[in-house]
C-alpha positions in Angstrom: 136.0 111.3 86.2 133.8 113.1 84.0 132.1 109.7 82.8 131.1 108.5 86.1 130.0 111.5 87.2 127.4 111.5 84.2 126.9 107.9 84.6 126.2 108.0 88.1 124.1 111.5 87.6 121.7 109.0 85.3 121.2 106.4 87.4 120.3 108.5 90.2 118.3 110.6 88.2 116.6 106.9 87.1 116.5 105.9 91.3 114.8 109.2 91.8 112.2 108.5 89.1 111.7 105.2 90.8 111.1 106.9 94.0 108.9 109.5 93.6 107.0 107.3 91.3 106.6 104.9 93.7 105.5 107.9 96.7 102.9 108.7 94.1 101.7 105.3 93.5 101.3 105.4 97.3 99.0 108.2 97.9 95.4 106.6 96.0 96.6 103.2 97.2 96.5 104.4 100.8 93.3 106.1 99.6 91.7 103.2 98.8 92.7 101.4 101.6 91.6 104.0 103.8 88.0 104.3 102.6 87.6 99.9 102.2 88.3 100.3 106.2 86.2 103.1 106.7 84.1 101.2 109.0 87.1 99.7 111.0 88.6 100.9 114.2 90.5 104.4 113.9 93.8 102.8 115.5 93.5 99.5 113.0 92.7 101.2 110.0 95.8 104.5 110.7 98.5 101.1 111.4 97.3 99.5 108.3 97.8 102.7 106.5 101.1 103.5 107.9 102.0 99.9 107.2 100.8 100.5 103.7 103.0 103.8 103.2 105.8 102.1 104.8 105.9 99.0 102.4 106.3 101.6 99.6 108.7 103.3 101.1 110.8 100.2 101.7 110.1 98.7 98.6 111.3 101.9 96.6 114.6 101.9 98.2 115.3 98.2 97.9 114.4 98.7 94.0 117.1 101.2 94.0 119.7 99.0 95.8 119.0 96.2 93.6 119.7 98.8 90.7 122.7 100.3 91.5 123.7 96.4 92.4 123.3 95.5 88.7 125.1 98.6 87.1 127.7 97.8 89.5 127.7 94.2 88.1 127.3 95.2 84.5 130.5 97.7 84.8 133.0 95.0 86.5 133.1 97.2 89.9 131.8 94.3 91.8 132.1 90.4 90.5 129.2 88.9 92.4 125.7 89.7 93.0 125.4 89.3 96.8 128.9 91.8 97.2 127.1 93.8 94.9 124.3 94.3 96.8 125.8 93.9 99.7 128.2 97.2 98.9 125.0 99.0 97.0 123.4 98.5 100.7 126.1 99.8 102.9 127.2 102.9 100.0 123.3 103.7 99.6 122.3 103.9 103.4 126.1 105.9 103.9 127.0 103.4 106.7 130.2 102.7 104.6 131.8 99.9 106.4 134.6 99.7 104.0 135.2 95.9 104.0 133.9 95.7 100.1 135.6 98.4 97.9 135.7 99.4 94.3 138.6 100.0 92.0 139.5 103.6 92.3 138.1 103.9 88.5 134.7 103.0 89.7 134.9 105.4 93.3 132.7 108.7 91.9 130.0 106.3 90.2 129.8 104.5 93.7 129.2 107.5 95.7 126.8 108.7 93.6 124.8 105.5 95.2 125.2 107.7 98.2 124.0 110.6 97.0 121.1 108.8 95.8 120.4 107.5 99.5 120.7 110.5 100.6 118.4 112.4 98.7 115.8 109.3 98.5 116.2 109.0 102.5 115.2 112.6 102.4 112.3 112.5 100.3 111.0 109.2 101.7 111.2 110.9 105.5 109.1 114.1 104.4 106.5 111.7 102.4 106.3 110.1 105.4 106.1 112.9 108.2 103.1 114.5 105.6 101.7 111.1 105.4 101.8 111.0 109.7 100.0 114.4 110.0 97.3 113.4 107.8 96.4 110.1 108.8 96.4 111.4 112.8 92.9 111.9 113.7 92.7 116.1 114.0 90.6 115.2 117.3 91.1 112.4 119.0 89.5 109.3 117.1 86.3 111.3 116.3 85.6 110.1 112.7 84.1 113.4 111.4 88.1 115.1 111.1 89.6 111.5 110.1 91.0 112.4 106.7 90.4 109.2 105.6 86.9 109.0 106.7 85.4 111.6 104.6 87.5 110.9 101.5 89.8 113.9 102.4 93.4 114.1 100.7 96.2 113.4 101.5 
């Protein structure tokens, strides 16, 4: 018990890593994209921002599904990758469905995975809210209080 609960503590603590590293990575990407379209239309340039955030965000938690896919793999839990996956996915996101199960020796690692979600789905949803308030024009679509018009923060 002990030994997947440290096991499992150190790939979520790797998954966070991953995540926040990612979030990060996002904020002078979105920067960048936000003063190239400068000139462009408010409502084009805040959905290619949004759609810029969101790919992160996407792409961080499929790197961490894909990760706790392989450990599962590596350990024996799971034989193939697509169950692998396919059980990372459902344990991750806590939908659970419970037709792909692990030996009982492998249970506390695997619901670490959700755990991870969990706590990934939480920072991924306050990144994003933050992200929503800034990008919103302050007044209306007048450029002057567009964050990303005047090189603001975010």
């Amino acid at each position: 018990m002990t030994t997947q609960i440290l096991w499992g503590s150190l790939v979520l603590g790797i998954c966070a890593f991953i995540h926040i590293g990612l979030l990060i990575t996002a904020i002078p990407v979105t920067r960048f994209v936000g003063t190239s379209l400068s000139k462009v239309h408010f409502l084009f340039r805040g959905s290619l921002l949004i759609v810029t955030v969101f790919a992160f965000v996407v792409f961080a938690h499929t790197i961490q599904v894909w990760l706790w896919a392989f450990c599962f793999v590596m350990l024996g839990a799971l034989v193939t990758v697509e169950e692998a996956i396919y059980f990372s996915l459902v344990t991750y996101t806590t939908v659970g469905y419970g037709d792909v199960t692990v030996d009982e020796r492998f249970r506390i690692f695997a619901a670490m995975a959700s755990v991870t979600g969990l706590l990934t789905f939480g920072l991924s949803t306050a990144f994003l809210v933050t992200f929503f308030e800034r990008v919103r024009p302050i007044r209306g679509h007048d450029r002057k209080h567009d964050h990303y018009h005047d090189g603001g923060h975010l």
